[in-house]
GUFIKOL-423024 format. One record per residue (C-alpha): residue number from 1; x, z, y. Coordinates in nm, 3 decimals. Layout:
<recs>
rec n=NUM; X=X; Z=Z; Y=Y
...
</recs>
This chain:
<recs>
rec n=1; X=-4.099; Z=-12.844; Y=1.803
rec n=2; X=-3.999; Z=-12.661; Y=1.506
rec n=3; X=-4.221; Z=-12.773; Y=1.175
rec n=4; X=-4.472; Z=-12.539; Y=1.057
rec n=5; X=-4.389; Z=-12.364; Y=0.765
rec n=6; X=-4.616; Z=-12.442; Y=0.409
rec n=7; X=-4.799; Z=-12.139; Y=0.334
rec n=8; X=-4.680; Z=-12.050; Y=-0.048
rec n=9; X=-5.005; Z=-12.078; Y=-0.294
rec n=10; X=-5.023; Z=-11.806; Y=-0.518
rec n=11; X=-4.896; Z=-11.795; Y=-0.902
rec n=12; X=-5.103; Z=-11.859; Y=-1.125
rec n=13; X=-5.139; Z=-11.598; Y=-1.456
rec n=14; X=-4.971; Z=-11.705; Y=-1.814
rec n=15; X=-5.250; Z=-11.897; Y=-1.983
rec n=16; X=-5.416; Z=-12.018; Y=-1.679
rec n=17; X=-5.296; Z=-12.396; Y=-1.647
rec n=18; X=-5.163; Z=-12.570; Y=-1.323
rec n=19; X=-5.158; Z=-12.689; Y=-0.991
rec n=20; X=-4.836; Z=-12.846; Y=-0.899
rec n=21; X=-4.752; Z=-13.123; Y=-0.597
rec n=22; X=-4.577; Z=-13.414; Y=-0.701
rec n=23; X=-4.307; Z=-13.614; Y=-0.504
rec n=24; X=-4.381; Z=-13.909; Y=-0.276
rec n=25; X=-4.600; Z=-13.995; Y=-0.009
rec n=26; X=-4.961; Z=-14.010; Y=-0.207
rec n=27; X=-5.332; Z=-13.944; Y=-0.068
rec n=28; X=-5.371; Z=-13.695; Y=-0.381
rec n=29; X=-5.030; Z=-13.547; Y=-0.438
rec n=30; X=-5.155; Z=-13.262; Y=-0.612
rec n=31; X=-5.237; Z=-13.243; Y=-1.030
rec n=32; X=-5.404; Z=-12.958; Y=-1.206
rec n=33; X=-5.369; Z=-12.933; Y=-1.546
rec n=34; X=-5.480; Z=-12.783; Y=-1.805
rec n=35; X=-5.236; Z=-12.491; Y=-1.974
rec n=36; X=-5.009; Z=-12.586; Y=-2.234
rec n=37; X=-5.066; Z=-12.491; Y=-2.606
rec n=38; X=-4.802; Z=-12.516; Y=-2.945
rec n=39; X=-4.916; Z=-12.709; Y=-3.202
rec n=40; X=-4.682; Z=-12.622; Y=-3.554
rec n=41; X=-4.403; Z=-12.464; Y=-3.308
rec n=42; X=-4.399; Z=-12.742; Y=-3.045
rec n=43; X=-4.537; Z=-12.693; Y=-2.715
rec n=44; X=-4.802; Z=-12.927; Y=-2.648
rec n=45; X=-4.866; Z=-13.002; Y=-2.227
rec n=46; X=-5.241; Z=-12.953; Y=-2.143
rec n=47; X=-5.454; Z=-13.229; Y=-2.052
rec n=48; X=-5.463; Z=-13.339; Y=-1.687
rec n=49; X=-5.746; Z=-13.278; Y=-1.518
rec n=50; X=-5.748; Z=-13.480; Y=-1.199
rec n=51; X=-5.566; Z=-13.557; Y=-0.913
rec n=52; X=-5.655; Z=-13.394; Y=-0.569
rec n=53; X=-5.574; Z=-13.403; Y=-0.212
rec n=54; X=-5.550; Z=-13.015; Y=-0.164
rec n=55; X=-5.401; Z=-12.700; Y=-0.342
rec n=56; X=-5.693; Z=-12.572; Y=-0.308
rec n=57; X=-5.916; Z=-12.847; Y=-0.490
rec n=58; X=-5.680; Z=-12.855; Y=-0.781
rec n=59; X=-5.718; Z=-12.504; Y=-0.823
rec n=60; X=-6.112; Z=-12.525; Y=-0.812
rec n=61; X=-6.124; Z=-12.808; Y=-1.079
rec n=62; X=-5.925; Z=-12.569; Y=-1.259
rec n=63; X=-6.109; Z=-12.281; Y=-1.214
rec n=64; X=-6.411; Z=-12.482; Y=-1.368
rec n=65; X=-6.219; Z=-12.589; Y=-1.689
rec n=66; X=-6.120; Z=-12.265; Y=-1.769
rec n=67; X=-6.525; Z=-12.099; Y=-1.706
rec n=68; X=-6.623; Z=-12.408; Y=-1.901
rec n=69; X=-6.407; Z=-12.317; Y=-2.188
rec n=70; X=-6.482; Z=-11.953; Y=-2.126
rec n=71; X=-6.843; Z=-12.040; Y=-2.198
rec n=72; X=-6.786; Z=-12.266; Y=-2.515
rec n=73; X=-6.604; Z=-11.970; Y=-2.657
rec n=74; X=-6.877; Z=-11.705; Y=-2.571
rec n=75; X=-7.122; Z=-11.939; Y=-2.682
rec n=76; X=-6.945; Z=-11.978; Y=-3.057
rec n=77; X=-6.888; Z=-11.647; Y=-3.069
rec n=78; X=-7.240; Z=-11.486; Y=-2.957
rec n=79; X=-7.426; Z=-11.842; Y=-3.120
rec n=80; X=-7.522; Z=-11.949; Y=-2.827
rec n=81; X=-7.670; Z=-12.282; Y=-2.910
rec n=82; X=-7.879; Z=-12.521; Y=-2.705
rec n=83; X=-8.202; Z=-12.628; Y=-2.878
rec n=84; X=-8.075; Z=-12.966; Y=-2.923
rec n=85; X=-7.701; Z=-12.802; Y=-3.096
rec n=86; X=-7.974; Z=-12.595; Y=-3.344
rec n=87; X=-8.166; Z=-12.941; Y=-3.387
rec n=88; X=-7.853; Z=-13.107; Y=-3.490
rec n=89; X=-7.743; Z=-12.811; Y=-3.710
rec n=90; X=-8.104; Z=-12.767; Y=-3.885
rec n=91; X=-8.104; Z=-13.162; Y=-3.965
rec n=92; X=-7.771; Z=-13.173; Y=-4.116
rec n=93; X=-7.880; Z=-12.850; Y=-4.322
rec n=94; X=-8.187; Z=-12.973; Y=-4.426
rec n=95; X=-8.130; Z=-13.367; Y=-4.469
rec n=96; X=-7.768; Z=-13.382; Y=-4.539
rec n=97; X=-7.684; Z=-13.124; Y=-4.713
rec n=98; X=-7.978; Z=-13.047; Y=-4.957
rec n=99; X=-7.972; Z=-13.127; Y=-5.325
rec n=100; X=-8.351; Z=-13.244; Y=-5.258
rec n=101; X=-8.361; Z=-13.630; Y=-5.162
rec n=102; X=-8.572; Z=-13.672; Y=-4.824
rec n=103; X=-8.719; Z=-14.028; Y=-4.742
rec n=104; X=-8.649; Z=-14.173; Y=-4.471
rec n=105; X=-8.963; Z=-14.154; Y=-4.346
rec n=106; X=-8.945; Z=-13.772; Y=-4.273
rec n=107; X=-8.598; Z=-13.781; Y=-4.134
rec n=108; X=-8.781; Z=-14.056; Y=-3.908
rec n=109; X=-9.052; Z=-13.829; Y=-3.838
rec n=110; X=-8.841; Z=-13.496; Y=-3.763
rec n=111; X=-8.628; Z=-13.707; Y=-3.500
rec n=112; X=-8.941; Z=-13.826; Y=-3.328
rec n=113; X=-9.077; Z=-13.466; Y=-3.310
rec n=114; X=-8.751; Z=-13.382; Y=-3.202
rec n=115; X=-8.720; Z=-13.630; Y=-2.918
rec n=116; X=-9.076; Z=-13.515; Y=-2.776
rec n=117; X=-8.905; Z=-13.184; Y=-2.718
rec n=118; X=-8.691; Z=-13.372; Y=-2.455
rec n=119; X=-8.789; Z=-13.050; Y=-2.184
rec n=120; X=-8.612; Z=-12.812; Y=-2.441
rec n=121; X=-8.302; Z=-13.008; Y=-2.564
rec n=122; X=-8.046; Z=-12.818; Y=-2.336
rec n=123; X=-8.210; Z=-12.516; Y=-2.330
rec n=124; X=-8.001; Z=-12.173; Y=-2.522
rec n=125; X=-8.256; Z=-12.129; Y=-2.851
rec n=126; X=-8.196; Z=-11.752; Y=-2.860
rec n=127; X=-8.335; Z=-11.802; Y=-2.434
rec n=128; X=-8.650; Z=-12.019; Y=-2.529
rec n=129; X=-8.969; Z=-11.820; Y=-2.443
rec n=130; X=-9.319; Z=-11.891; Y=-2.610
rec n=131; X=-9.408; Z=-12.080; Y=-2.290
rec n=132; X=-9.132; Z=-12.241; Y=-2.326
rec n=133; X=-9.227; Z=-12.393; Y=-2.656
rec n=134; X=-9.628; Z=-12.386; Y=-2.591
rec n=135; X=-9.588; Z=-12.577; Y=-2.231
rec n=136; X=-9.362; Z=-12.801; Y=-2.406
rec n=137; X=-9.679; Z=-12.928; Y=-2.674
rec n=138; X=-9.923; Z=-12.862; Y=-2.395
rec n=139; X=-9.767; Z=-13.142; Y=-2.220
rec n=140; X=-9.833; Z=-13.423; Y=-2.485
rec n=141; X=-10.195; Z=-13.316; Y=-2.512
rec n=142; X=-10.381; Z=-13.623; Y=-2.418
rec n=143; X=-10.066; Z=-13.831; Y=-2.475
rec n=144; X=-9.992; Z=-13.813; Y=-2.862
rec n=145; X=-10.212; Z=-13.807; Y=-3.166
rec n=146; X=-10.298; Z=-13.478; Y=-3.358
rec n=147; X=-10.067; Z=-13.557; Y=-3.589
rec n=148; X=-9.751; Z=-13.621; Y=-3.371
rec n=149; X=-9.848; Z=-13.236; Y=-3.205
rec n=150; X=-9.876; Z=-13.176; Y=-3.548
rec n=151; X=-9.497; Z=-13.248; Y=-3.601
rec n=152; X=-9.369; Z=-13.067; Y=-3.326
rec n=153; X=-9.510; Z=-12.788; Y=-3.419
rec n=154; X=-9.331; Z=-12.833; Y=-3.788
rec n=155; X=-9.012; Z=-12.868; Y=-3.635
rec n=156; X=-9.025; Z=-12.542; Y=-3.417
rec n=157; X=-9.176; Z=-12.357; Y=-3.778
rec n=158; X=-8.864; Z=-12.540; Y=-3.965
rec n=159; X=-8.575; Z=-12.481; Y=-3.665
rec n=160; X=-8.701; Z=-12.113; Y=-3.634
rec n=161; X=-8.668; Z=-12.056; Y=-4.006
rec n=162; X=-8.341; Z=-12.233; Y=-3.964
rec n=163; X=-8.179; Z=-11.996; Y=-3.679
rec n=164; X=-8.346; Z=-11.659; Y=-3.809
rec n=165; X=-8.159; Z=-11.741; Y=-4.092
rec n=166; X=-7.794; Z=-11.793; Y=-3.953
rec n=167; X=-7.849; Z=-11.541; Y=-3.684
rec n=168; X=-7.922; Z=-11.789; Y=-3.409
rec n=169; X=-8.193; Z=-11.579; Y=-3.256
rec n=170; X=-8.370; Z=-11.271; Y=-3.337
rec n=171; X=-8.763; Z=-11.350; Y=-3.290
rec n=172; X=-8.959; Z=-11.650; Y=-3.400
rec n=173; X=-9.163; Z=-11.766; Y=-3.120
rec n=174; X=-9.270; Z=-12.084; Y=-3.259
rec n=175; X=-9.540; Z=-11.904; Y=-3.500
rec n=176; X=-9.759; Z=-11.836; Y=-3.190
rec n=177; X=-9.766; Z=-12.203; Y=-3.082
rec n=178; X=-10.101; Z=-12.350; Y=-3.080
rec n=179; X=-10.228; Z=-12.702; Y=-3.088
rec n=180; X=-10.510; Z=-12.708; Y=-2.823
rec n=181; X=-10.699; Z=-12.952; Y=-2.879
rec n=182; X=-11.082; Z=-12.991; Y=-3.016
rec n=183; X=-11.045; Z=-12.901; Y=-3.437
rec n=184; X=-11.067; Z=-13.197; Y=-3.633
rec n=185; X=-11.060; Z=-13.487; Y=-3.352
rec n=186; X=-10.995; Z=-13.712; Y=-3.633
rec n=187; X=-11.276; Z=-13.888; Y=-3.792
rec n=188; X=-11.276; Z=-13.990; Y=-4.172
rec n=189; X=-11.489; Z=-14.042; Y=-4.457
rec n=190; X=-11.573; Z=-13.830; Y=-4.749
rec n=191; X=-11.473; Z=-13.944; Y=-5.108
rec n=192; X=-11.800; Z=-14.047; Y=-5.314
rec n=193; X=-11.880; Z=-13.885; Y=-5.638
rec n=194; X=-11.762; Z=-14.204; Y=-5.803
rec n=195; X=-11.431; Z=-14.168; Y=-5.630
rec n=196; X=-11.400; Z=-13.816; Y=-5.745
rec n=197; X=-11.472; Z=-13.906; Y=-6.068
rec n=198; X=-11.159; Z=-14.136; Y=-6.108
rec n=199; X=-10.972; Z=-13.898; Y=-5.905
rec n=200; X=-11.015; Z=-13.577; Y=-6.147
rec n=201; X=-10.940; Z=-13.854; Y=-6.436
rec n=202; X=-10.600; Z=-13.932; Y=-6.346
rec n=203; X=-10.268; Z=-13.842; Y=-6.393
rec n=204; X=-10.107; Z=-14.003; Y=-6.076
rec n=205; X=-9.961; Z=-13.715; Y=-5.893
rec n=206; X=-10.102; Z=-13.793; Y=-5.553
rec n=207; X=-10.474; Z=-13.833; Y=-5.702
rec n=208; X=-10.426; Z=-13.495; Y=-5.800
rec n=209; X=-10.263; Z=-13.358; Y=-5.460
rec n=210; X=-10.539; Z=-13.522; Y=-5.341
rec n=211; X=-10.808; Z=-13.323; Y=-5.601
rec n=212; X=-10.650; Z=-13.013; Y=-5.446
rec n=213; X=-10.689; Z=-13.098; Y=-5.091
rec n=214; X=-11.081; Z=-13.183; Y=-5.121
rec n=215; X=-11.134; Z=-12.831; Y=-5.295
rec n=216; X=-10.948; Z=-12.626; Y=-5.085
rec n=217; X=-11.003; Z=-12.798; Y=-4.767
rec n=218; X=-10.594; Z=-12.789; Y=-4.626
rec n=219; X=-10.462; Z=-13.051; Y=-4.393
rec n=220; X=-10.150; Z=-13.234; Y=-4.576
rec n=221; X=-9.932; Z=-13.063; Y=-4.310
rec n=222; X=-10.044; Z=-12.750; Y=-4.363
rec n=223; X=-10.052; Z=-12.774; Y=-4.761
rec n=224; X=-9.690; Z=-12.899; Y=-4.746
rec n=225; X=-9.601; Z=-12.495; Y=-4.607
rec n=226; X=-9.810; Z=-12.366; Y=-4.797
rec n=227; X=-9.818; Z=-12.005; Y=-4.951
rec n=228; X=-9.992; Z=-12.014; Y=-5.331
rec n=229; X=-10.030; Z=-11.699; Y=-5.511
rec n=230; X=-10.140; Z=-11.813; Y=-5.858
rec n=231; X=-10.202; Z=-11.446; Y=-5.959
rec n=232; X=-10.423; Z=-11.345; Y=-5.685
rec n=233; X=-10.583; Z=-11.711; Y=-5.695
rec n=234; X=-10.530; Z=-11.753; Y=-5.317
rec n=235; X=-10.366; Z=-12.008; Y=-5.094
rec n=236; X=-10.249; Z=-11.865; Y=-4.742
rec n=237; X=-10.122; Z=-12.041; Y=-4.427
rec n=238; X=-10.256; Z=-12.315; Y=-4.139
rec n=239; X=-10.176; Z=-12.415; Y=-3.817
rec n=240; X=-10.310; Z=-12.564; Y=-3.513
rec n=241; X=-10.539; Z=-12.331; Y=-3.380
rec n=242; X=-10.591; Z=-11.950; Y=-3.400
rec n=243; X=-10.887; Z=-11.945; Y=-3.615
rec n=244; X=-10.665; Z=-12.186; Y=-3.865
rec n=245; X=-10.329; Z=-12.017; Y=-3.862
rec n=246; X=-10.284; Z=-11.754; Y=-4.113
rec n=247; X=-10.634; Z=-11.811; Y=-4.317
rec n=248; X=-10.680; Z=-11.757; Y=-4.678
rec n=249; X=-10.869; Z=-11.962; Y=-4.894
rec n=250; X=-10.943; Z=-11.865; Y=-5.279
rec n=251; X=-10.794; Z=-12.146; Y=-5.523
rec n=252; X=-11.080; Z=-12.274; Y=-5.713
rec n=253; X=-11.046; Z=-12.244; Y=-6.085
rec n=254; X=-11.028; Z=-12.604; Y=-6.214
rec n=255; X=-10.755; Z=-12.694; Y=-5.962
rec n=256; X=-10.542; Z=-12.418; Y=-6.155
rec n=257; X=-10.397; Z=-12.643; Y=-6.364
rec n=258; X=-10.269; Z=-12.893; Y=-6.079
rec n=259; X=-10.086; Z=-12.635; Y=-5.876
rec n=260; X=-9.898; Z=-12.504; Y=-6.168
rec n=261; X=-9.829; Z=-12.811; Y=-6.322
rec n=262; X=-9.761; Z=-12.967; Y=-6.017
rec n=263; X=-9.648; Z=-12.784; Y=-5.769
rec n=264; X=-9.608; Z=-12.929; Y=-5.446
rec n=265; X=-9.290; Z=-13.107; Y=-5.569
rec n=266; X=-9.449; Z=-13.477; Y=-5.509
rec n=267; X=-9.471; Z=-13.398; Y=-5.178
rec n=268; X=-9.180; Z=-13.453; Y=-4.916
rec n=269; X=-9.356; Z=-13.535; Y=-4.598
rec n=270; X=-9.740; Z=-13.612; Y=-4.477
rec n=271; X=-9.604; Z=-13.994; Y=-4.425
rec n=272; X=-9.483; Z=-13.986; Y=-4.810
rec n=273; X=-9.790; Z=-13.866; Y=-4.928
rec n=274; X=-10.026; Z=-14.077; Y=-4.708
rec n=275; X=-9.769; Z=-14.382; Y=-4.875
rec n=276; X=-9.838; Z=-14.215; Y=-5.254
rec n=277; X=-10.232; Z=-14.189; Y=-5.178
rec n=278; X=-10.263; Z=-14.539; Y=-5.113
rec n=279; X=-10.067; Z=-14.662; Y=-5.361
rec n=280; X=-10.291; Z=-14.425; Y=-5.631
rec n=281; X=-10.584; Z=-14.542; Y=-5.476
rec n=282; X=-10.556; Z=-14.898; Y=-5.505
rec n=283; X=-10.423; Z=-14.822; Y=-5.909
rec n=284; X=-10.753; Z=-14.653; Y=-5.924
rec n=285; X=-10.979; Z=-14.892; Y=-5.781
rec n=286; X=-11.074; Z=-14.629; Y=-5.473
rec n=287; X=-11.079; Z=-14.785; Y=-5.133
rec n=288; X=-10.838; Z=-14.698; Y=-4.907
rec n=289; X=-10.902; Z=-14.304; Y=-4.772
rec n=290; X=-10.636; Z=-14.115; Y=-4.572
rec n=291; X=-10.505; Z=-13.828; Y=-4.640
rec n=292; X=-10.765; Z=-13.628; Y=-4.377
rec n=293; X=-11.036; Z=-13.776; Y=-4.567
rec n=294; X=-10.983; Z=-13.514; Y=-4.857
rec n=295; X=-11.051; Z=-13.218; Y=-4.586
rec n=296; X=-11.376; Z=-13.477; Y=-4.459
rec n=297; X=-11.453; Z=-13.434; Y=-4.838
rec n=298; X=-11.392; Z=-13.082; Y=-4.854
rec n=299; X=-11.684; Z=-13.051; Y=-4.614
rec n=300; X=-11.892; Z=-13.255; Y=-4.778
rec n=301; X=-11.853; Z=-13.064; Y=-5.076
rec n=302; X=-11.948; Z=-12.749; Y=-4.907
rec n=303; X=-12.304; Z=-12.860; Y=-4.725
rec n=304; X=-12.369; Z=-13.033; Y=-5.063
rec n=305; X=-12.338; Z=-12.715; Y=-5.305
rec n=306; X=-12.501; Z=-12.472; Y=-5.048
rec n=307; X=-12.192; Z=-12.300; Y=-4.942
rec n=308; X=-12.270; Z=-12.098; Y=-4.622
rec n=309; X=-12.155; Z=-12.196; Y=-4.318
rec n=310; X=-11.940; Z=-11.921; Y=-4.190
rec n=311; X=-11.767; Z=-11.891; Y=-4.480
rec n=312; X=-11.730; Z=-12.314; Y=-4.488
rec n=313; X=-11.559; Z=-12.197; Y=-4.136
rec n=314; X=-11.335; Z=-11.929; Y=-4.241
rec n=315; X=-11.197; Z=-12.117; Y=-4.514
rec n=316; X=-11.157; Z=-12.462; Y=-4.261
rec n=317; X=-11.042; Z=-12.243; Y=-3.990
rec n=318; X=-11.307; Z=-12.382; Y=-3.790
rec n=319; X=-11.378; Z=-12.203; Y=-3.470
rec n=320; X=-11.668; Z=-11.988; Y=-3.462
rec n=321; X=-11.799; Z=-12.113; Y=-3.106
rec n=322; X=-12.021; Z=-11.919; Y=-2.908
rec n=323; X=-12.240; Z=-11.801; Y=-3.162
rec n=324; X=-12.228; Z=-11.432; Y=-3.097
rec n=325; X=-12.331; Z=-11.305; Y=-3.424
rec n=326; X=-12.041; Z=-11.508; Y=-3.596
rec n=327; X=-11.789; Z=-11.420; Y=-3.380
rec n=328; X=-11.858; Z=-11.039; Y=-3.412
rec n=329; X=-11.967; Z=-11.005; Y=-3.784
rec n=330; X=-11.764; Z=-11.335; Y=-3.930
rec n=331; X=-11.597; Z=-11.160; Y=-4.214
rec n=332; X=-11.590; Z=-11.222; Y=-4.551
rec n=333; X=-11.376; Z=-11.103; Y=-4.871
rec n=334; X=-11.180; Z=-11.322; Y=-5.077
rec n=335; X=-11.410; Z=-11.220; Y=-5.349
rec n=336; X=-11.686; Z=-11.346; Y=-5.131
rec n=337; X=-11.480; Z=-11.666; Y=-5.071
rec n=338; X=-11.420; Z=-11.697; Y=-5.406
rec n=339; X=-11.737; Z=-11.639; Y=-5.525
rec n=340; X=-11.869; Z=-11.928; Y=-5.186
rec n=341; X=-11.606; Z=-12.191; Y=-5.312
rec n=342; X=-11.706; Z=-12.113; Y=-5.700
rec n=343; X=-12.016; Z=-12.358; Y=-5.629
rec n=344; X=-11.816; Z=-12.695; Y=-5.540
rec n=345; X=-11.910; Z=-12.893; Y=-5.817
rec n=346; X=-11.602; Z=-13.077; Y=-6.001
rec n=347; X=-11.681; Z=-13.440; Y=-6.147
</recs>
């Protein structure tokens, strides 16, 4: 019986790569391989990609190399990161690359914000929804402390900044986020008037980050992105819930001198500062307070000088609950503000 012919496998196009059968009797005589490239005038064979016991699975394997490669080249070409390329790129921007020395603290901190974003790591950034990010945080309610949620929600602020920046995406999602979760779940203890005494008298940096926090009422995390405008006397920003994102709160005059000679330069991370605070507080003879405490004292402040309470709210970003009036009328100026947060006595 005459042998059956081979049927001839079509040619490939230039650029392509290969799928050739090699001599001998083997159980995968077929190779594809990758094409051929010069390197400085020389041509260079392509990798090989496997060995196979049809034409036909050569040529798939092949087929997948070059739509792999297809897609690496789209994606550096239209920036198609994943969030955990961005990550990588916003790190080495930030950390690496900056003239500013971080500790290692917050590179610490950013990587373990970074690794609760495990459902977004392979995800294209410029593809990531708002669900995307707030199901993401949603899930570690319950399951991580305020101020781990707290950090993820930095990192999208800072890796949003980073990609609107080099063109990465075209709409920061990550400003609509929300921590939801009861406001201040964290209990803490006011300063005493003693404490704030020895407090306003010191030079230590962190006493007076700390002056500004218990007369203005900001959350370290927040104050650390926070907007100042020393000629309008306002701060501007927040986070965690709606009624704290975006809130203005008047800068009270004696603090004046500690934002501008200051800054917020002592500051590199809420774990650096919480280190700085204790450190200033045992110098001063203060017992240990975290840094929440100042916002606990911040409160106290307020009830104690007869500053109403729905302006104590605004400027806290409390919630207004269900109390109708509140949530329909609650307005108030910054002159009204101002004139609310003029009556916090300074020791």
């Amino acid at each position: 019986m005459p042998r059956k012919k081979q049927k001839p496998f079509r040619k490939l196009p230039n650029g392509f790569g290969s799928v050739r059968k090699l001599s001998g009797n083997r159980r995968k005589p077929y190779v594809a391989s990758a094409p051929s490239f010069k390197l400085n005038g020389v041509t260079v064979p392509g990798e090989t990609l496997g060995y196979f016991e049809t034409w036909e699975a050569g040529y798939e394997r092949l087929a997948l190399y070059k739509a792999n490669r297809e897609w690496e080249n789209r994606k550096k070409k239209e920036k198609l990161f994943t969030f955990k390329e961005v990550y990588q790129k916003y790190f080495h921007e930030k950390y690496e690359l900056s003239l500013r020395e971080y500790s290692k603290q917050a590179k610490d901190s950013s990587n373990a914000a970074f690794r609760n974003c495990a459902a977004l790591h392979d995800k294209i950034f410029s593809e990531i929804s708002y669900d995307d990010l707030q199901d993401n945080i949603d899930s570690y309610i319950g399951k991580l402390k305020h101020s781990s949620l707290e950090l993820i929600k930095s990192l999208y602020n800072g890796m949003y900044k980073y990609a609107l920046k080099h063109n990465i995406c075209t709409t920061d999602y990550g400003k609509y986020v929300e921590i939801r979760t009861p406001d201040d779940d964290e209990k803490g203890i006011p300063f005493t008037e003693d404490d704030l005494k020895k407090l306003w008298r010191s030079d230590l940096p962190a006493a007076r980050i700390a002056i500004i926090l218990c007369y203005s009422g900001w959350r370290i995390s927040e104050f650390i992105n926070i907007k100042i405008d020393l000629e309008k006397m306002l701060f501007q920003g927040g986070m965690k819930t709606a009624a704290g994102r975006g809130r203005v709160v008047p800068i009270h005059p004696r603090i004046l001198p500690y934002l501008s000679g200051y800054g917020r330069n002592p500051i590199l991370s809420p774990q650096s500062f919480r280190k700085a605070l204790y450190e200033a507080l045992e110098a001063l003879g203060i017992e240990r307070h975290t840094p929440h405490d100042c916002r606990h004292t911040f409160s106290w402040l307020c009830d104690r000088y007869g500053v109403d309470q729905l302006s104590k709210k605004l400027m806290m970003g409390h919630t207004l609950g269900t109390d109708v009036t509140d949530a329909v009328y609650g307005h108030r100026s910054p002159e009204e503000l101002r004139a609310e947060i003029g009556k916090l006595k300074c020791y």
